[in-house]
C-alpha positions in Angstrom: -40.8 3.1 3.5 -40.8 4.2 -0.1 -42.0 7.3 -1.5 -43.4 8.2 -4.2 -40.8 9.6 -5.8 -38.5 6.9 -4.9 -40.9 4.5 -6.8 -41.2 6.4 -10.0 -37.1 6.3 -9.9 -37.2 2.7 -8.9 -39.4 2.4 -12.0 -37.3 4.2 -14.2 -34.3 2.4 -12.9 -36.2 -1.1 -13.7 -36.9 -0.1 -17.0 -33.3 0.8 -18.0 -32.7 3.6 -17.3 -29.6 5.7 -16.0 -30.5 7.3 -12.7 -30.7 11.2 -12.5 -27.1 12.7 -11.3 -27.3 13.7 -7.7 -27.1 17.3 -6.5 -23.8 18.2 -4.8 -21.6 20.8 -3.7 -19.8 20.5 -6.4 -21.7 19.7 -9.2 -23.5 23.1 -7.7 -20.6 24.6 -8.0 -19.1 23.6 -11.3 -22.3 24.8 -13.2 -22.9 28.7 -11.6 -18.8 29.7 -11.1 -16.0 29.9 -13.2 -12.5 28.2 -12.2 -10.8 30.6 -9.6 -13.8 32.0 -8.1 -14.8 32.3 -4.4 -17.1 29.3 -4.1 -20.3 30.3 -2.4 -21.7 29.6 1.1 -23.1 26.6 1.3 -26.7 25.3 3.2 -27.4 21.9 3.3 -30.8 20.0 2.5 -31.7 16.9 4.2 -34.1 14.1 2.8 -34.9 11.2 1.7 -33.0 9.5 -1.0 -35.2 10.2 -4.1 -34.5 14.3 -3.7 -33.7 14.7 -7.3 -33.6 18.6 -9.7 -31.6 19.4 -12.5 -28.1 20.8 -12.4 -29.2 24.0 -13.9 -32.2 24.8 -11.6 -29.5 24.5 -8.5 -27.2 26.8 -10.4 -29.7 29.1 -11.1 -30.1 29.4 -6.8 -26.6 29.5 -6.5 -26.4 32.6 -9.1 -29.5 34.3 -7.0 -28.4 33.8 -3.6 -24.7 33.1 -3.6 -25.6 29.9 -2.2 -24.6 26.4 -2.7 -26.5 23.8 -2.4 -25.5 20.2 -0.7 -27.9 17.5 -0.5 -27.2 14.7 2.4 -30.2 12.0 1.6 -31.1 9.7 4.7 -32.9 7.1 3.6 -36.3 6.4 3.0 -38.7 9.2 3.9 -39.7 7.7 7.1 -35.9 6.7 8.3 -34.8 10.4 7.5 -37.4 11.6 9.5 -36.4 9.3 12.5 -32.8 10.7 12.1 -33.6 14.4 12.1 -35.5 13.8 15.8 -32.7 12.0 16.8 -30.5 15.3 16.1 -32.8 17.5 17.2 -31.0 20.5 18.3 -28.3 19.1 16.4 -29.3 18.6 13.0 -27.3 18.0 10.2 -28.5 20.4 7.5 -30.6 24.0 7.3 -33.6 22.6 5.6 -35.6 19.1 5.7 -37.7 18.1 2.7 -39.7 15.0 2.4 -41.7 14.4 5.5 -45.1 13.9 4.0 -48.5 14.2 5.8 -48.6 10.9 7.3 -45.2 11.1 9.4 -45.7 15.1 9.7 -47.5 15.4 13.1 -44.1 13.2 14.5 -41.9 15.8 13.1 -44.3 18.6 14.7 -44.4 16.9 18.3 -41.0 16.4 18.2 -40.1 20.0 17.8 -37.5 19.6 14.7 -38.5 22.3 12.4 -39.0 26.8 13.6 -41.2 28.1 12.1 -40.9 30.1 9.0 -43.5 32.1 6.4 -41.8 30.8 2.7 -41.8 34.2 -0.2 -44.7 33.0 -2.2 -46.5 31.0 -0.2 -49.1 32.9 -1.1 -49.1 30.8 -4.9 -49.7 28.0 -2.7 -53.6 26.7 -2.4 -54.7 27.2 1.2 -55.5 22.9 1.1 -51.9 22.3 1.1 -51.1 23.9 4.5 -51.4 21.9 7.3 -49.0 23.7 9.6 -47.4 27.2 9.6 -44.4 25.6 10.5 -43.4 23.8 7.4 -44.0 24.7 3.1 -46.1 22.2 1.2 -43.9 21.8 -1.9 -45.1 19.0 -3.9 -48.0 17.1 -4.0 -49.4 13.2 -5.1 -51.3 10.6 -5.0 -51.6 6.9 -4.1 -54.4 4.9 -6.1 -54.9 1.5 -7.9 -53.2 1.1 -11.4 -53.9 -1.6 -14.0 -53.1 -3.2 -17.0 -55.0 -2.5 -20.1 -54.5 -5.0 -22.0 -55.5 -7.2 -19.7 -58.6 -6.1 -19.1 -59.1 -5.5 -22.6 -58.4 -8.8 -23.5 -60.8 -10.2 -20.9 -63.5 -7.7 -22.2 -63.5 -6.8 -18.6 -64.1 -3.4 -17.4 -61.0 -2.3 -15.0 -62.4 -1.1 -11.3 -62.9 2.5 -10.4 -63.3 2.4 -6.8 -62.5 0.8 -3.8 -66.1 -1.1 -3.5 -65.1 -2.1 -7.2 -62.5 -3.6 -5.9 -64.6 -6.4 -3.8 -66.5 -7.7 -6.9 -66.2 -11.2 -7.9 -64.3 -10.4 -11.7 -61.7 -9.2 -9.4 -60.8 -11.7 -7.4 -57.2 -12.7 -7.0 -56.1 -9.5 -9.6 -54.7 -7.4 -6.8 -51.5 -6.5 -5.0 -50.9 -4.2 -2.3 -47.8 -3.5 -0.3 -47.8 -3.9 3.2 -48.5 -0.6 5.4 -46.2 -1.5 8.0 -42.8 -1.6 5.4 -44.0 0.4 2.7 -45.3 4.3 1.8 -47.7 3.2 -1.0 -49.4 0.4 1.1 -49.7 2.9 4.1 -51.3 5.3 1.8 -54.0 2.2 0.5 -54.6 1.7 4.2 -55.3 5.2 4.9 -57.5 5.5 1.4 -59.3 3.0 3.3 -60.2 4.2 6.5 -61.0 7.7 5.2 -63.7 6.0 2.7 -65.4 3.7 5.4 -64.6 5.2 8.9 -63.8 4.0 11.8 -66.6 1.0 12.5 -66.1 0.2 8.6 -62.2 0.1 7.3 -61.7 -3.6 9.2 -64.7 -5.1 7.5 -63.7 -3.9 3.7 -60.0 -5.4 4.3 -62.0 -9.2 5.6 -64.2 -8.5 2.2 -60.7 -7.3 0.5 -58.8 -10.9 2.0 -61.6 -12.8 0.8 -61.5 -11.4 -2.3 -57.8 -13.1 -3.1 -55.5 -9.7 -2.3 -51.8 -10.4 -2.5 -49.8 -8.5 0.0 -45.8 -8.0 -1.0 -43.4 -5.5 1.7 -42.3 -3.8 -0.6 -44.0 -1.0 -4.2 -40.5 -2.5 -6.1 -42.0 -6.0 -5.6 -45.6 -5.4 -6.5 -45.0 -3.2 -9.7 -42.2 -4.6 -11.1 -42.4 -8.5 -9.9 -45.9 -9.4 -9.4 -48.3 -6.9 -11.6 -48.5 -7.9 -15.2 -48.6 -4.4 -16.4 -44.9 -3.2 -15.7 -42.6 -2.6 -18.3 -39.6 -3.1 -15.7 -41.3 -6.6 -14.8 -41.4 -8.0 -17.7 -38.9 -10.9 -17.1 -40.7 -10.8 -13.7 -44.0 -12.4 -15.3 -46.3 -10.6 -13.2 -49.9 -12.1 -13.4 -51.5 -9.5 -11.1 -53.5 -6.7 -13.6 -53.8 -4.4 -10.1 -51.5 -3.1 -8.4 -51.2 0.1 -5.8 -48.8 2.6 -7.1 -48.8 6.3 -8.2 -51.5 8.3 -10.4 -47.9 9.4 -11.9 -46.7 6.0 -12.6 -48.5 6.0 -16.4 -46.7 8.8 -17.1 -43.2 7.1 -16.0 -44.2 4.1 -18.4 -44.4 6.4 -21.6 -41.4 8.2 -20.8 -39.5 5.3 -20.4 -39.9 3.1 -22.8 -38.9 3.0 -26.4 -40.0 3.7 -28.7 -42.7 5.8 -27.1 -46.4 4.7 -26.9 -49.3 7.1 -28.2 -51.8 5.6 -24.7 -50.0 4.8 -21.3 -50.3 1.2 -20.9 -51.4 1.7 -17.5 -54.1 3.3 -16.2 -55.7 4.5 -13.5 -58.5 3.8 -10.6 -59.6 6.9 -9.9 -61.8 6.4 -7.1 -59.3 4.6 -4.9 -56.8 7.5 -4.4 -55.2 8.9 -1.2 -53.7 12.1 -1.4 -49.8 13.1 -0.5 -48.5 16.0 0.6 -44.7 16.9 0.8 -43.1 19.3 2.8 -39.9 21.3 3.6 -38.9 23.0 6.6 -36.4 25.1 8.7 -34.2 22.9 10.9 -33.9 23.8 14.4 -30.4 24.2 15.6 -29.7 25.0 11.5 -26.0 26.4 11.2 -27.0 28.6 7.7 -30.9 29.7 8.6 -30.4 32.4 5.9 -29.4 30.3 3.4 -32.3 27.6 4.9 -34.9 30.3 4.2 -33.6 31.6 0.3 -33.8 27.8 -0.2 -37.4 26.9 1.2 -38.7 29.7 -1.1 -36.5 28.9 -3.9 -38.4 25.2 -3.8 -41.8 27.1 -4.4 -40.5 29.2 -6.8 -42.1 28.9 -10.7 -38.3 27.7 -11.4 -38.1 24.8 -9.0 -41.9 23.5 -9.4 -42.1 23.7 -13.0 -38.5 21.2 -12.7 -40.0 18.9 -10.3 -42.5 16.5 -12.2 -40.1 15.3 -14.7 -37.7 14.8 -11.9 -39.4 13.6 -9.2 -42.3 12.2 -10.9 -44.9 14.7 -8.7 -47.2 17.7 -8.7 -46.4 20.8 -8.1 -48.4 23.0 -5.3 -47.6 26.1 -6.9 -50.6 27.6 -8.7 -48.5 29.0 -11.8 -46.4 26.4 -12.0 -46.7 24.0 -15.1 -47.1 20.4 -15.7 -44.5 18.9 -18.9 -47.1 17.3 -22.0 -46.4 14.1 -20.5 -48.0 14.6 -17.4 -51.2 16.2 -19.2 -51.4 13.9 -22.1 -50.8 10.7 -20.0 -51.8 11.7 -16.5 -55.1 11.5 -14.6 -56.1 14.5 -12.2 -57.8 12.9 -9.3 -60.8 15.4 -8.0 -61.9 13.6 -5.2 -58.8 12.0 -3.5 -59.4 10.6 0.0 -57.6 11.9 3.2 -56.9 11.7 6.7 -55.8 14.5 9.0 -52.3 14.6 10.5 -53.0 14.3 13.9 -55.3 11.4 13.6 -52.8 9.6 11.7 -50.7 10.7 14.5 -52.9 9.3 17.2 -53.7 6.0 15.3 -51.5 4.7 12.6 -49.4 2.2 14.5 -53.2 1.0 15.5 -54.8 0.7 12.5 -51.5 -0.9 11.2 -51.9 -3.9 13.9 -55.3 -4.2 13.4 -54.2 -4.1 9.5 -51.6 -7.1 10.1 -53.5 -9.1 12.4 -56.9 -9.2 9.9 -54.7 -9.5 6.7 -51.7 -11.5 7.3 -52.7 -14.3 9.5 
């Protein structure tokens, strides 16, 4: 599955640009010490492969802790999670980050993280804790983007809400990924059973079917090959003016692409969101705990959330933390985003996605 952040760097990648460096050891290194000095202890943080921060915020831990930091990425979010249950016991890092609140209740049952109270948690909004044994650290949100100009051209109105989304102007506009191979399109599905319930989620995806939805495997696919709104697509052709992706992704298009527009191309459906949640935690069986727990409160620190957006292309959960211009000029703030509890995700994911498959793909 992809997350978020791997979509705004896939994105970023698609619309030519370099990718951020990778943190290492050494690159660590290099940046806090001079040539001849001791090099630090080292703790290790596991995730998924989108973990991205700046050279100079993981030297400015080094220089407060004496600590090194060495990032091993394992995949997409849910693949790393699989590996750290795998190595339960045995894991191989101090700290996890990524699992988000749809795989966490797996994490939890399978006992992979001890628990531990993060130095300024306290900043941290009492909606973002879902479990004493993990720190939110960043925060997002799945919804409905679309082209403007499209819809300005068609002197359409662009939908704001799922039951938007079933109207006749619509029809045959919209891709989703598939909930079964992709983060995004597990979040839509969610979105969806948190806004009609139980009795009512399989009869909006029928009304959804009908309506001409296009479903892809994959958020690189649907944003950069079939919607008509991606930068990155352009060679692509997309004809699709909706498409699920990231309240963040408008942001990602302005940054991106030169010169600079005044408006995000994109924008987006605010009433079709489903909200993310990220979290770190201490590894059970970790070799370097100490070093585990300077570095879970390092990645709530003002330091470490005010570097996130522009790196990882997310919120911060911090409240004194600060969003860059471009997420303020270009972004939308989503009041009302829709959500499901961790343990009934738990309990019925790999149900609903079934039922999912079995009403939309045949």
């Amino acid at each position: 599955m992809h997350t978020k952040k791997a979509a705004a760097v896939a994105l970023a990648a698609a619309l030519g640009v370099t990718g951020l460096a990778a943190c290492s050891t050494e690159s660590a290194r290099d940046a806090a010490g001079k040539t001849g000095e001791p090099a630090p202890k080292t703790v290790t943080l596991v995730s998924h492969d989108s973990f991205n921060a700046s050279k100079e915020v993981l030297a400015e831990f080094t220089k407060q802790t004496g600590f090194t930091v060495k990032v091993l990425k394992a995949g997409d979010a849910g693949e790393a999670v699989n590996k750290e249950i795998l190595t339960k016991g045995s894991p191989q890092g101090d700290v996890f980050f990524g699992v988000d609140n749809t795989l966490l209740s797996r994490a939890l049952d399978n006992g992979i993280f001890v628990p531990y109270e993060a130095k300024g948690a306290d900043r941290i909004p009492d909606t973002f804790k879902l479990d004493k044994r993990v720190t939110p650290i960043d925060t997002g949100d799945i919804c409905v983007n679309y082209d403007k100009k499209y819809f300005a051209d068609k002197k359409v109105a662009p939908p704001q809400s799922f039951d938007d989304l079933l109207k006749p102007e619509y029809k045959d506009l919209l891709v989703v990924e598939n909930p079964e191979r992709s983060s995004p399109g597990l979040g839509f599905l969610l979105g969806t059973v948190a806004k009609y319930g139980d009795a009512g989620w399989q009869d909006y995806w029928k009304k959804l079917k009908a309506n001409g939805v296009k479903t892809v495997d994959s958020w690189e696919l649907a944003y950069n090959q079939e919607f008509s709104g991606s930068a990155g697509g352009k060679e692509a052709k997309g004809d699709r003016p909706l498409v699920v992706s990231y309240a963040s992704s408008p942001p990602v298009e302005v940054l991106y692409a030169q010169p600079q527009p005044k408006e995000a191309p994109t924008g987006v459906s605010t009433g079709t969101c489903f909200r993310q949640i990220e979290f770190a935690g201490l590894l059970h069986g970790a070799k370097n705990p100490e070093g585990g727990k300077a570095l879970i409160d390092f990645l709530i620190s003002k330091t470490f959330q005010d570097d996130m957006p522009l790196q990882m292309f997310v919120n911060p959960v911090a409240k004194d933390a600060a969003l860059p211009e471009l997420f303020t000029k270009h972004g939308v703030v989503i009041e009302k985003p829709e959500t499901v509890a961790p343990e009934k995700i738990a309990a019925q994911r790999e149900a609903w996605i079934q039922q999912w498959s079995s009403l939309v793909l045949k």
